[in-house]
Each structure stands twice: as C-alpha cells, then as structure tokens.
N, C-alpha and C positions, 0 to 999 in steps of 0.2 A: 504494500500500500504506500500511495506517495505523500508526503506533506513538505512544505516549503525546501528551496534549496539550504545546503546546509551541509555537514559532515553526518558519514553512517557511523550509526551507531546500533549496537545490538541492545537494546533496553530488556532487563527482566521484566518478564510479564506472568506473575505468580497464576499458576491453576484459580487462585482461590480470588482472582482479580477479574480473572475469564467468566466464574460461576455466577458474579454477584452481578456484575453488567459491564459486558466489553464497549457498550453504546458511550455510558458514562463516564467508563477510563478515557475512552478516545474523545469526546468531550473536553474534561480537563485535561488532557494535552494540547487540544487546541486551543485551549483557555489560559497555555501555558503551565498550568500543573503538571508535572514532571508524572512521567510514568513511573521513572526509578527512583526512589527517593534520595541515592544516593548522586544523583544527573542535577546542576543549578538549572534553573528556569531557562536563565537563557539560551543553554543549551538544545532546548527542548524545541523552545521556538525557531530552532533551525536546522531540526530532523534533517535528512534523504529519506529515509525510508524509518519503516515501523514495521520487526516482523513479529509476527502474531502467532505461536507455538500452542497446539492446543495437542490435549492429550493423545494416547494413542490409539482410540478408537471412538473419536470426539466428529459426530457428525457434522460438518463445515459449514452448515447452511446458514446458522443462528449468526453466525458469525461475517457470512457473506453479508445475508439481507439487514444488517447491522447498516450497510453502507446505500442500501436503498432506502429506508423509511427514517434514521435518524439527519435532519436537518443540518444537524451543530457537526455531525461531524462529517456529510458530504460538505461541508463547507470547506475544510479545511484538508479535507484526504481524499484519494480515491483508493478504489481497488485493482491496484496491479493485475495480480491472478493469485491462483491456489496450488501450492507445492502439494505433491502426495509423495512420502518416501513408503515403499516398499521391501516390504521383509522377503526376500525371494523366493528362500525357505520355508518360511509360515506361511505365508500368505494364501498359498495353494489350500491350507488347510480347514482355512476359515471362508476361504470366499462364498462358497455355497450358502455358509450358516447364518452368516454375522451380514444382517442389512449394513450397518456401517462402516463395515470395511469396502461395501458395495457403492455407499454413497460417496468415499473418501477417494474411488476412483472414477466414477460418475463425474465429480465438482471438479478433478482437476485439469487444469491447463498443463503443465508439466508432471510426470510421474519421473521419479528416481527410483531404479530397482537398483537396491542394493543387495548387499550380504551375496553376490555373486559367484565371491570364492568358495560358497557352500552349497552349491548346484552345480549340475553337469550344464557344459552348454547348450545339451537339447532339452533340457528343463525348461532353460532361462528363455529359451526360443519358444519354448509352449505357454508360457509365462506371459511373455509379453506380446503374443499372438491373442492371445483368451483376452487380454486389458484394452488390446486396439479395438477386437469388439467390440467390448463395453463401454468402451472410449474414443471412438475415430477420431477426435481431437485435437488429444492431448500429445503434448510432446514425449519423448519417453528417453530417459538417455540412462546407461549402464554403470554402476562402479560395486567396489566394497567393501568401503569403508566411510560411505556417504560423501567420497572424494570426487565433489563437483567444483566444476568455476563458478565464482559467483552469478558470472552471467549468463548463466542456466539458470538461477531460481531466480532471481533478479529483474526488472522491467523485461518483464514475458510479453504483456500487454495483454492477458490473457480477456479484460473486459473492456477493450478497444479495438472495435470490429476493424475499422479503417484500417491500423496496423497490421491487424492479424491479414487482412488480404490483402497490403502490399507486400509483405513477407510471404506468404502462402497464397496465389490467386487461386488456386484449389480448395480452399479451407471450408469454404460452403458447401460445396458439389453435394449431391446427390450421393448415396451410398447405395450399394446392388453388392446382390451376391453374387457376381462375377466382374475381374479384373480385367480382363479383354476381348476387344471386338474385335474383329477385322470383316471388310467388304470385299466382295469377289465378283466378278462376272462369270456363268456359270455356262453349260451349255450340258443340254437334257443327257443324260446316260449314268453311268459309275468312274466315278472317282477314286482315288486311294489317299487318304488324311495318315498322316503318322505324325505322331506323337511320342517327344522325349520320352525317356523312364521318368518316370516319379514314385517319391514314396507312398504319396494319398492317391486316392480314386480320386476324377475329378467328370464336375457334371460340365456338359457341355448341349448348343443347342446351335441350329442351323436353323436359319428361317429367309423366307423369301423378302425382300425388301420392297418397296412401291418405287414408284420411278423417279419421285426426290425425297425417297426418307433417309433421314440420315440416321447415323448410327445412334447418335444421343436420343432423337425419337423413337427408334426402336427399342431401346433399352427398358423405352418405359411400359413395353407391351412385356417386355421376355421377360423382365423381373418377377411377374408373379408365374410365368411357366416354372423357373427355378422354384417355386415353392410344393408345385406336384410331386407327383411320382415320375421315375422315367422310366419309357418304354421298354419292353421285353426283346426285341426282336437282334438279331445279333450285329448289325450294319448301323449305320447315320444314316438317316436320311433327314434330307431337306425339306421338312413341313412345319420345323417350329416347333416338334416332341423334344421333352427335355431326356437327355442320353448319359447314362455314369460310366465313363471309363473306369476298369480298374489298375487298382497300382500296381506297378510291377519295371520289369523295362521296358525298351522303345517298343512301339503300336503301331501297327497297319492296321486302319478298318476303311471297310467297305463305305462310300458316302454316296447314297442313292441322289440323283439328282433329277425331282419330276418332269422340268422345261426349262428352257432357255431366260435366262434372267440374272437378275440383282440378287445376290444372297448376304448374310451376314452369320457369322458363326462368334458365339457368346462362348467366353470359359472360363471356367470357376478360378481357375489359378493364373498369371498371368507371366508366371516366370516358365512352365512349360511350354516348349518350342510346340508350334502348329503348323504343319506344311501340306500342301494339295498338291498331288499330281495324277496324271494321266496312268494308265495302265503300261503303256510305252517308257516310263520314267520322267515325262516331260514335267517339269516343274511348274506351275501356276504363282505369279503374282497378286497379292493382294491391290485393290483399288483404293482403300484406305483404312486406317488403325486407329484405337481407340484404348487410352487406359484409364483404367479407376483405379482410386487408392483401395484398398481389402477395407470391405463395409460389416461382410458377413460377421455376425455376433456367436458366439462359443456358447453364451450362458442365455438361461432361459427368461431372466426376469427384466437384468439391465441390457440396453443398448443405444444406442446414438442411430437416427433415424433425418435423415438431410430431402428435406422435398426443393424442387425447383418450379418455375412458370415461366415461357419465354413473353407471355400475353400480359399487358399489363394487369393489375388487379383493382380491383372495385374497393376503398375503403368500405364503404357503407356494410358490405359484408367481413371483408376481413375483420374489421373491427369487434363487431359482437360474437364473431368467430370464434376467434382467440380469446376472447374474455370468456365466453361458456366453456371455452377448452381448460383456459387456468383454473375456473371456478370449480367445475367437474375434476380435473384430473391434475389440477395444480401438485397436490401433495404428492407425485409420481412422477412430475418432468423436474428434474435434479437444474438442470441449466438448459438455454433456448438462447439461440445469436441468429441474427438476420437482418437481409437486407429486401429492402419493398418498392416495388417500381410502382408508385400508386396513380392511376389513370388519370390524363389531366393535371399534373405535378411534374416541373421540370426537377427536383430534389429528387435525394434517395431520401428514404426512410428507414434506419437503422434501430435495430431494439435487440436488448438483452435480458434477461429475467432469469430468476432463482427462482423454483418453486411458481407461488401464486404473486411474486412481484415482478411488475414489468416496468420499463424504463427504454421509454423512444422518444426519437429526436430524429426531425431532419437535418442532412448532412448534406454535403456538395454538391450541388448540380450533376447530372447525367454526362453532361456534354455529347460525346463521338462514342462512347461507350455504352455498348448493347444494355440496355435498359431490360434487365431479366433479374429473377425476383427469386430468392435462394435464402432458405432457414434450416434450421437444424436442431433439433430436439435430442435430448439425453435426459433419459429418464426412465422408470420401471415398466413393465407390460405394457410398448409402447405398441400401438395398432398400425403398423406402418402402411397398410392396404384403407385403413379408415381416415387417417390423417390424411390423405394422398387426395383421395376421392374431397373430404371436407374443405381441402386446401383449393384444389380446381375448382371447386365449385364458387368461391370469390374472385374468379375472372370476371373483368368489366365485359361487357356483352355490346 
C-alpha cells in the first residue's frame, strides 16, 4: 500500500493491532500517529510504503475492503496489491480443506512459492499449475527461503488496471480450456495429424470455420464443446466433436475431413507440436495461430473466469447487472478487474471490486484503440457458461 513519498520503512504491525481495527490504525497514520511506537511522527508522515502482515491463515479481504469503504484512509493510501507466500510443502495438504488458504490464493496478485528445497521439481510444477487455475492472474515467482527482490512484492500495481495492461496487454483475455488454435484450409478426404509424445492425454477439436470467423470467435462456440464428452470413434474428424488423445509418445491419427473448406483445430495443451499432412508425406501449413495463457482450473470450487464483448455494451443493463451479481453472489467473487467500452462514451470504464465492493471510474479516452470490453472474475462456484450468456446479454442493440 502506498502513502506519501518518503523512506521505506518496515513498521511492526502487532496481530493484536490487525484484530481491533486495521481501518483505525491506518487512520492514525494518516493522522500522523505512528504505527510503531517506537517510529517519531515525523517519520511517519513520510512512509513509501506500509506492509500489512496478517497471520497465516488470515482471510485478506477485511483487510482489502478496509481500503474501499474507509474514507480517512483512501485519502491518504492506496492498495498496491496482495502478497501470498506459499508453503510448497503444506500447502498441497490443506488446499482442498481450508476455505482460506483458498481465499489467500484467490486475493493475490503475486504468489511466492516457497520452501522449494523441500519438493521435487514435479511437485512444484503441479503446484503451481493447480494455483494458475485458481488464479490466472496472479504472478507467481519461485524460491526457498522467501529469497525474493523487493520488486517482486513491491509496486505490483496489482489494483491499477491501467498498469496491469501496459505490463500484460493479455491480462484481461478470456480464459478457455485450451491453449491453441491454429487455421487450415482443408480439402475433402483423410488426412494424417501427429502429435509430439506427451505425458497427459490431451483433448482436442477440429471444426469447420464460416468464411470470416476468426479464431477468437470461434473459441467462443468450442469452449463449451470442451466441456462434453469426447467421441468414441478411433480417427479426428472434422465436425466440431471434442477428441482425447492419449498420453504416450509421438501420434499419427486418422483426421477425416467432410469438404473442402476453413477448418480450425482447438488443443488443450499448447506446448504439444500439431502437424497435418497428406498420406504422401506432404506437409500442410497453417493459415493462422492462436495462443491462450492455460485458463483451465484443477480445483473444483475456486477459479478465475475472464468474459470479453467486441460490441459495445449498454450501461443501463450492465449496471443493474452487476449489482444483482454482487448482491447474489458477492460473498463468492474473491476479486473482479475490468474494462467497459460503454455505448455512446468516448472513455473506458474501469472497475475493480473485492467481494460485494465495487469501485469504477472512467479512465482515458478510447482513441485508435479497439474499443472491446474485457473483465475477469475470481471467485468460488463460479458459473462460467451463466456469466457469459448474462454478460452478452448487456450489449447495446
């Protein structure tokens, strides 16, 4: 959290300062009351920063929304972002059990896995695969001994949308249970796809394209085929049926192809090689390519859930939208960031929220820049098929 410029300083901030009212402490700081009693005033009044240590299974939100609804101390602080250190080790143990060890990786912007030296590296690779789920967010950087730079935990910006997408212009996107597309122009018969070895099965889907859909519009039809069953039958074909490669080594299969046309092939993993060729050996190139950051969630309660709109949107729905959505299911969206291209508005519209607080402002003109409309929700039993449909449904018409 930031407060005037000044020298950093580490202030003790006793548990028993946290219990009574972190609102109040931060208050008198701003008021010049010393947090440490052992810190002179004036000291005080010329912070860098103020880090805020709560215990170690201390759900962060009381603590966030401290910085939405008290007055005295958005006056004088914001909220940088939320550190989560990670026990490597334990942590595996509790995540299932413990809501707030769920919420601790929900809330953050940066995750530290530590205790590294006490896992194998394909632990620490399940580890921090399982948290991306949970968290497509957040940054996540490795040590262990909690041997970070400062400017890892440090002005992350984690609740300064602006920042976060000049740093990441990815950081909105949309989230899908598969990493890459590619475009093909196809012509009617059998094909041969092979496929690197991998360790995992991995689903994949071929489907026919329209004559200017592009890959990001189709995405948003094949997302929910990825959520079926896939077909029995022993070959690909091209109709759009979602297909499970199994793991093993490199794959030749069969890829039926019904007519001549635009095709696009969806695959769960994005680091496995995908190549098409001819029965003769002839190679095919692709038309064009397509990556997502890994959306898919591991765990069954939390996850991070990213809708888009390239259509401008209609306040007068959004608006009561989103408020029956916090009202309803406030208590289960952990954190919300977004941007609104709202119809008739040369501004963006940016907002961020904890829970049931929200906190929007318009921000800089549009300009040259595709006016498309991108949020992102984290939070418990999140309906990503309900949200999706709810969210389109506030296009201006």
């Amino acid at each position: 959290m930031h407060a005037p410029a000044g020298t950093l300083v580490r202030p003790a901030m006793p548990d028993a300062m946290l219990a009574t009212c972190l609102a109040c402490a931060l208050a008198q700081a701003s008021s010049v009351a010393p947090l440490d009693p052992n810190l002179p005033a004036t000291d005080v009044r010329t912070l860098d920063r103020v880090v805020v240590e709560t215990t170690g299974l201390a759900d962060p939100s009381p603590v966030a929304q401290t910085f939405f609804v008290d007055d005295e101390v958005r006056a004088s602080f914001r909220l940088d972002g939320i550190v989560t250190l990670v026990d490597a080790k334990h942590l595996p143990l509790h995540l299932d059990e413990s809501e707030e060890a769920r919420a601790q990786v929900a809330f953050a912007d940066v995750m530290v896995l530590n205790k590294l030296d006490l896992v194998s590296p394909a632990e620490a690779d399940a580890l921090s695969s399982r948290l991306r789920g949970m968290n497509a967010m957040a940054a996540q950087h490795r040590a262990t001994h909690a041997d970070v730079a400062l400017n890892v935990v440090l002005d992350v910006g984690g609740f300064d949308l602006t920042r976060a997408l000049a740093q990441k212009p990815t950081f909105l996107e949309p989230e899908y249970p598969f990493e890459r597309a590619t475009a093909w122009s196809l012509t009617e018969g059998e094909l041969v796809m092979d496929l690197a070895a991998g360790d995992e099965s991995m689903s994949l889907v071929v489907t026919p394209l329209g004559d200017d859909e592009s890959l990001d519009a189709a995405a948003e039809r094949v997302f929910l085929t990825f959520s079926g069953a896939p077909t029995s039958h022993a070959g690909v074909t091209a109709d759009g049926s979602l297909f499970e490669a199994a793991p093993g080594v490199a794959r030749s299969l069969r890829l039926r192809v019904p007519r001549n046309g635009r095709y696009a092939v969806f695959q769960e993993h994005g680091e496995v090689a995908l190549t098409l060729r001819t029965h003769s050996g002839s190679a095919l190139a692709p038309t064009a390519e397509r990556d997502w950051a890994a959306g898919q969630s591991h765990d069954d309660t939390v996850r991070s859930v990213g809708l888009r709109s390239d259509a401008p949107i209609d306040p007068a729905r959004f608006q009561p939208w989103l408020s029956t959505l916090l009202r309803e299911k406030g208590t289960d969206i952990f954190r919300m960031k977004g941007i609104i291209a709202f119809a008739g508005r040369d501004e963006r519209f940016v907002f961020q929220g904890v829970h049931m607080l929200f906190d929007g402002r318009e921000d800089r003109p549009w300009g040259d820049a595709p006016r498309v409309s991108e949020l992102v929700f984290i939070g418990r039993d999140l309906d990503r098929e309900a949200l999706t449909e709810a969210f389109l449904s506030c296009r201006a018409t």
